[in-house]
C-alpha positions, 0 to 999 in steps of 0.5 A: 481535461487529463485522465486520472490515469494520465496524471498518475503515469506524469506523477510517477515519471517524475517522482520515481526516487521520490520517497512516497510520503513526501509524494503522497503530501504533494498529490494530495497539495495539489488535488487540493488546489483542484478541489479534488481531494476525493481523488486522493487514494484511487490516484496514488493506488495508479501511482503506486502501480506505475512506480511498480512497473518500473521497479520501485515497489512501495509496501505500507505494513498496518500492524498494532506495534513497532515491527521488529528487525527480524519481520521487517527483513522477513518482509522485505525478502517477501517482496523481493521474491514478490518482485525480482526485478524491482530496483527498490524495495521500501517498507512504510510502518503505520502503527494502527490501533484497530489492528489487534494482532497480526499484520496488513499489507498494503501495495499498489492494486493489491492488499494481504490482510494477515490480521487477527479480525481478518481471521476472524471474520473469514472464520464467522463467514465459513462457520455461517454458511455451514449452518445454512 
C-alpha cells in the first residue's frame, strides 16, 4: 500500500504544468475508483505542497464578487514576494456566497482568512474574554 504522501509526490511529479483544476478532477476520478474520496482535500493540500516546493505555487481566492484587475495583480505581487523563486504563480477565483465582504486565501498547508466574519469572529472572541 502507498502513503498518501508518496502518492502525493507521484501526482505532483507528473502534473506539475498541469492546471490544478483539471488536477484536482483527475485525483478525485481516481480516488473515486479507489473508494477513497474522504481523502480528497488532505491529498491534493500534500500535492499543493509538493508542486510548491518546486515552483509552481497555486492560490484559491474566496470572495463574494468577481476580483477586479487592480486586486488580482495586487495578489499576484503578494505571492510573489511570498514566493520569489517560484516559476508560476496562479490565482483561482471562487465566487462564495457565504463570504459577505473581504477575501480568503487558500495555499498549500496555509490559509489567510481576510474576510469580514473572520474579523468578526476575532472581535466576538477578544471582546468575550475581556468580560471574563
Amino acid at each position: 500500500m502507498i502513503s498518501r504522501l508518496e502518492l502525493a509526490e507521484i501526482i505532483g511529479e507528473r502534473t506539475l504544468r498541469q492546471p490544478i483544476d483539471t488536477l484536482k478532477d483527475s485525483v478525485a476520478a481516481y480516488l473515486l475508483e479507489e473508494s477513497s474520496v474522504d481523502e480528497l482535500d488532505s491529498l491534493m493540500r500534500d500535492v499543493l505542497a509538493y508542486r510548491a516546493a518546486h515552483g509552481y505555487v497555486e492560490a484559491t481566492i474566496f470572495s463574494a464578487h468577481p476580483l477586479s484587475n487592480e486586486v488580482r495583480g495586487d495578489l499576484q505581487a503578494l505571492l510573489k514576494d511570498e514566493y520569489p523563486t517560484a516559476k508560476k504563480i496562479s490565482i483561482n477565483e471562487t465566487i462564495e456566497p457565504s463570504v459577505v465582504g473581504g477575501i480568503r486565501i487558500e495555499l498549500a498547508g496555509r490559509e489567510l482568512d481576510l474576510t469580514v466574519k473572520a474579523k468578526l469572529n476575532t472581535f466576538k472572541r477578544l471582546t468575550a474574554a475581556r468580560k471574563d
